[in-house]
N, C-alpha and C positions, 0 to 999 in steps of 0.2 A: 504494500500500500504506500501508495508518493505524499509522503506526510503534507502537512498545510502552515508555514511558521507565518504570523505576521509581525513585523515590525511597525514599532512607534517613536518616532522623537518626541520624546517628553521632556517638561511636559506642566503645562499649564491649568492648574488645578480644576479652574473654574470653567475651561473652556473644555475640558477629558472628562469631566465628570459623565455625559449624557454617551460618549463613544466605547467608555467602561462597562456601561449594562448591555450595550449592542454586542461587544464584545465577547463579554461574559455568555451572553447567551449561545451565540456562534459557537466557543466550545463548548457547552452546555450541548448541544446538539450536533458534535463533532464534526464540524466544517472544519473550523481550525483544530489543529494541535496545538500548537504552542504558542505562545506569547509574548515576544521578549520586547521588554521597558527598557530603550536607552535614557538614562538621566543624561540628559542636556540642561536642565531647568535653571536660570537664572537669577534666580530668588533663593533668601535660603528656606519661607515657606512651602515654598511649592517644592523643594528637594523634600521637607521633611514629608511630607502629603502625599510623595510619591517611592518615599522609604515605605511607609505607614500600611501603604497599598496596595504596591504589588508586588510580593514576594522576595523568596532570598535572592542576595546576589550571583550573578554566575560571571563575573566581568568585572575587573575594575583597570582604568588606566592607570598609568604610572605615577598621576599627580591625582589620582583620585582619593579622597581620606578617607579614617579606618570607617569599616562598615560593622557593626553585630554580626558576628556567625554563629556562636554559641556559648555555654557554660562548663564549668569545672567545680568538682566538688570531692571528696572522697569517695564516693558512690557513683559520680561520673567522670573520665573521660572524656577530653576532648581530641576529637578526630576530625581530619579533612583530606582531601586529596587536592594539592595546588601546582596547577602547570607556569612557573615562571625561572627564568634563568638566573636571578638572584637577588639580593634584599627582598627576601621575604620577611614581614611585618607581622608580629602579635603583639596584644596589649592585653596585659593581664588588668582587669578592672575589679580589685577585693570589692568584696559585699560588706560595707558598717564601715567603709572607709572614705570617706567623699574625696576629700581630695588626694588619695596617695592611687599609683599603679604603676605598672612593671612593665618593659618593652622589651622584646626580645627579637633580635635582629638577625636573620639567618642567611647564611650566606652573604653579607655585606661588603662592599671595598671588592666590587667586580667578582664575590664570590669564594672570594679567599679566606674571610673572618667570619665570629658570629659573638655578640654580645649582648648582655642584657644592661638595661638600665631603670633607673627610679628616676620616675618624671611624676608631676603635674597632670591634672585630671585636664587643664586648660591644656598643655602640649598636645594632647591629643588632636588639636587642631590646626598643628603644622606641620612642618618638616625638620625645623631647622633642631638641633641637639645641642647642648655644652657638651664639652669633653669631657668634666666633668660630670655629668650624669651616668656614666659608664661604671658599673660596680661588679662586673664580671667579662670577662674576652676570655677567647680561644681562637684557634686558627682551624680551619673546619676545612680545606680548601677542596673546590670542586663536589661541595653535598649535594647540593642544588643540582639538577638534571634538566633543563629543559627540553627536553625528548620522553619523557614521562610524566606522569602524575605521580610527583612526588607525594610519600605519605607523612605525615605532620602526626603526633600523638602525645598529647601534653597531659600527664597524668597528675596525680596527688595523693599521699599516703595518709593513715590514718591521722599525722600528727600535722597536716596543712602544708607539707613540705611538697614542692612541685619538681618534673621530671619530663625533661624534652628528648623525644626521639625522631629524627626524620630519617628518611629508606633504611627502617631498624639498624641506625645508626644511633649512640647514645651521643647528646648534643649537651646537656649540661643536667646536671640534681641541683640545689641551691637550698639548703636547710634555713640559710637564715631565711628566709621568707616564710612567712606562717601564712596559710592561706584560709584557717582551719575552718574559715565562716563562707565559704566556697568566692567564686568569684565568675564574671564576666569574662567572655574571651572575644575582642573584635581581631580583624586581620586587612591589610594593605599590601601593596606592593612598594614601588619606590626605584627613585633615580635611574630612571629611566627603562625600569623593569614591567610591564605590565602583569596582571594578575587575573587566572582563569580558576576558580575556583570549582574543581570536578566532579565532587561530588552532589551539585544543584541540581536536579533534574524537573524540579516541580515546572508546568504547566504556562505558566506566570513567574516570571523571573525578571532581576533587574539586570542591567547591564550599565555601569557609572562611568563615563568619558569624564576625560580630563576635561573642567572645571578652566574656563576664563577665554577659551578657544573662541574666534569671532564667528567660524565657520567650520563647528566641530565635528558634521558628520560622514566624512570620510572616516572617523575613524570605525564606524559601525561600519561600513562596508572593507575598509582594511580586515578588520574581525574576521568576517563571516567567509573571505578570500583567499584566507588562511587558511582556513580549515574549508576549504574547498571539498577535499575528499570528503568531508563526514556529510558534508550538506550536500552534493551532486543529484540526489534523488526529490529535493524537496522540491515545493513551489513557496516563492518567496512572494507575501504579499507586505507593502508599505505602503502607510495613510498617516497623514501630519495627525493632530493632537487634536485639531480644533476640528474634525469629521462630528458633526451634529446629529448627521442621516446616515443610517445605515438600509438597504434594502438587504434584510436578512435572507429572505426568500429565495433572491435571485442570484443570493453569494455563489453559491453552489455551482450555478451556470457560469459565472463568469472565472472559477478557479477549471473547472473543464473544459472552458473556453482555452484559457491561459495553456493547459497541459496538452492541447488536441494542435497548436499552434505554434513550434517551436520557430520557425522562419521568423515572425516578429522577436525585437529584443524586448522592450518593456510595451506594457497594456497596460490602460488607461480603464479608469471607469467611467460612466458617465457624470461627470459632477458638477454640479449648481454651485456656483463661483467660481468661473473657471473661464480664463477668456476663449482658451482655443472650443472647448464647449458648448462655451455658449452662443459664438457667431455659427457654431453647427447646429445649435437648439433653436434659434431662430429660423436660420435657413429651413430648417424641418415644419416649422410653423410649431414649432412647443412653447417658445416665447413670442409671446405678442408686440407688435410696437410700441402699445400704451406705456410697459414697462419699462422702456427705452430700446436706442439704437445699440447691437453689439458687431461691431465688423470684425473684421478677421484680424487679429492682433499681428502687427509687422516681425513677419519672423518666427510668429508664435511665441512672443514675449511680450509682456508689457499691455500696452491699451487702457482704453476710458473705462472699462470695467475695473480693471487691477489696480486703476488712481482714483477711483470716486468710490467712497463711504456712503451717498446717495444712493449711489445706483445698484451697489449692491444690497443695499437695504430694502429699495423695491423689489429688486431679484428677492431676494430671500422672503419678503413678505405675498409676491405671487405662488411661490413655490408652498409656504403655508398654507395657503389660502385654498391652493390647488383640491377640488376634490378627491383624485388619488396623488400621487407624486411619481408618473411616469414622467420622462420627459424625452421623449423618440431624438434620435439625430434624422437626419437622410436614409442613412444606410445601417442596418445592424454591427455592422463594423465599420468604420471608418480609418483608411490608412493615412499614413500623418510620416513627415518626413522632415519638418520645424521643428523646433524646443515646444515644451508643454509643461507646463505645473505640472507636478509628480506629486501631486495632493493625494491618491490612490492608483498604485503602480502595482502589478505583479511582474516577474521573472522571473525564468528559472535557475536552480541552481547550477546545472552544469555550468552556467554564462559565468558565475562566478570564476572564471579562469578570466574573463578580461574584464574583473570588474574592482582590482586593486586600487581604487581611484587616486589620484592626486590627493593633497589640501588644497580644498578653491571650490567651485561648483558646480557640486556634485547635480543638479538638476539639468546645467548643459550637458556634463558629460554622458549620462546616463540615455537622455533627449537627443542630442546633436551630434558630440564628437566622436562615442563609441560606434553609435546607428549606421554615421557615416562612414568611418574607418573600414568597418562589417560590412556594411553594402547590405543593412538590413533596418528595414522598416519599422515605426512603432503603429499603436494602433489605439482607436478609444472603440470600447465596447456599450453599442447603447443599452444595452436592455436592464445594467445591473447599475442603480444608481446612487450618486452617496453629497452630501451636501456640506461645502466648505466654509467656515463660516468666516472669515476674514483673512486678506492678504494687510501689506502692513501698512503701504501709501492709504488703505479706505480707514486705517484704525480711527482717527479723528472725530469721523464724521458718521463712522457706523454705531448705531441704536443696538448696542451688545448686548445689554442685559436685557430689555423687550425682547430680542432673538433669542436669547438662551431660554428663556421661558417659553413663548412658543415651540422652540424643539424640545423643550424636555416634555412639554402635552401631547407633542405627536409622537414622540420617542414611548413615553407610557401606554397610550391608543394604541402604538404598533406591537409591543411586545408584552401588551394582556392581552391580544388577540393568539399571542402563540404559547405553543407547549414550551414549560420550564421545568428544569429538575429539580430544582429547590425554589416551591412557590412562595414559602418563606423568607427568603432571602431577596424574589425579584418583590416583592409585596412591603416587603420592609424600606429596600430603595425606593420604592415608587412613592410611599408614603413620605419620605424624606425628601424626595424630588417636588412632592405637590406642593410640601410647607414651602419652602423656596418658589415656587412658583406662585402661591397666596401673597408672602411676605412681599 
């Protein structure tokens, strides 16, 4: 079976909230398999909103900071399996101790040392060390394997004294430390090390990119390019954050669409905010003139749709308004050989051999430079629709929170009408959705 992974740049609390139940449901009725959350977020809100929510981490970049993985105690063990070439990071967090914890530094100094130190509950939110804070070294050289899943096993004896072993190597005992009231265990990578944490498998999982990047998502597709082999079989679907509409029904058709049509590189969904769409949605007669004029964006970049907060505010209040929310193009597929918003894109994964992308824009290359290079086409698929809710030139002038309430009432309408596996769960968000949408 050709698994279903989809990717999301996240991620914006207020704007993922309503894409989260569409989501949720999708695997709920196993359209997707998997789900993985790149933290891109820009706030440290919306990071915490997006710890909070979806899942352990299976990713962190090299300048990503520590994450929670688990606990230690005399009665538990901590275990992991981590694929990184060196400075691996844990931070022992005691329980009853606010401000003291313990860092242990494995394979550090390109791989050669490993040390532990007594830091600051606040260090935990940088990089930088005193020399001083060093209260144990060894020379450990070459433990670290980047060619496997290294195993990490941090143990604790009856008397709170703790005990590091990686590839049942012993790596340090440290009696002075009394752990005896158990403790916290987060984990990092660092300078210049990235970190894959392999034992994640759950469903919903995070993936944390370096943090301050202008234009950081190359590095999700560096990721997943790497590991090319493991992913060759999938079909890889991506949709920004702010996807309001999901057509759940017709997901299905357009991920078999995707898998029946290797000759295109990426597919397009049909999507409401969307300039190359919409001069097709009109041409079809879906969008009316009243709503405005949309011509064909030059290049399939840019245009009066992707600079006016007006105009897409009507867009999106026609498409509300709409008694169902088809919205036909011309043609059931439409081939497309310009740049396109990659607001909702499938590919597959074998393509991932040419899809290491640069740092820069990842939307031409994906749209323009690869297509062309290939001598292979992209495409928008009408029949499976999804609705964008803002680019950044319209943010100004667009009515976002009226719009968000509106889609989260038709977002509710659409998925009480369908089967759920946990009615309690979609029933609980829905009721938390309405309050928001009263208030």
């Amino acid at each position: 079976m050709t698994p279903v992974i989809l990717v999301t740049f996240a991620g914006r609390q207020k704007r993922m909230e309503i894409l989260t139940q569409y989501v949720r449901q999708a695997i709920d009725l196993g359209i997707i398999d998997e789900w993985h959350i790149w933290d891109f977020t820009r706030s440290q809100e919306d990071h915490e909103w997006v710890t909070q929510e979806f899942g352990p981490v299976r990713f962190m970049g090299s300048a990503a900071p520590y994450q929670a993985k688990g606990s230690l105690s005399p009665r538990s063990s901590f275990r992991t399996a981590a694929r990184i070439k060196s400075d691996l990071h844990l931070a022992i967090v005691p329980h009853g101790e606010p401000d003291k914890c313990y860092e242990i530094v494995v394979g550090g100094w390109n791989n050669s040392h490993s040390v532990l130190r007594k830091i600051g509950r606040a260090d935990l939110k940088s990089f930088d060390r005193p020399e001083e804070a060093i209260i144990w070294r060894r020379s450990t050289p070459a433990i670290l394997s980047p060619s496997v899943e290294n195993q990490v096993v941090l143990t604790m004896d009856g008397r709170g004294v703790p005990t590091l072993h990686v590839n049942n190597i012993l790596i340090g005992r440290w009696p002075e430390l009394d752990l005896g009231a158990g403790a916290e265990v987060m984990i990092r990578g660092g300078w210049g090390a990235d970190l894959e944490i392999c034992d994640v498998s759950a469903p919903v999982r995070r993936y944390v990119g370096n943090p301050g990047e202008k234009m950081p998502y190359w590095q999700a597709f560096d990721y997943y390019a790497t590991h090319m082999q493991q992913f060759a079989d999938t079909i890889f679907l991506k949709c920004d954050d702010d996807i309001v509409y999901m057509d759940v029904d017709k997901l299905s058709d357009f991920i078999e669409f995707r898998r029946a049509n290797p000759h295109y590189f990426v597919i397009s969904a049909n999507v409401v905010n969307n300039g190359v769409c919409a001069y097709f949605q009109q041409a079809a007669g879906s969008i009316p003139e009243s709503v405005g004029h949309f011509e064909r964006p030059p290049g399939g970049f840019g245009g009066s749709l992707w600079l006016s907060g007006e105009t897409a505010t009507r867009l999106h209040d026609f498409f509300l308004q709409k008694g169902d929310q088809d919205m036909p193009l011309p043609t059931k597929v439409v081939d497309w050989r310009e740049r396109q918003s990659i607001n909702f894109i499938a590919w597959l994964g074998k393509d991932l051999l040419k899809m290491a992308l640069p740092k820069g824009d990842d939307e031409y290359y994906l749209t323009v430079d690869l297509p062309t290079f290939l001598n292979r086409p992209t495409a928008i698929y009408s029949d499976f629709v999804v609705s964008h809710l803002s680019f950044g030139p319209q943010e100004n002038a667009l009515d976002v929170e009226r719009l968000i309430h509106g889609y989260q009432r038709l977002m509710l309408s659409k998925l009480a009408a369908e089967p759920h596996e946990d009615a309690r769960e979609l029933s609980t968000a829905a009721d938390a959705l309405r309050s928001q949408a009263v208030a």
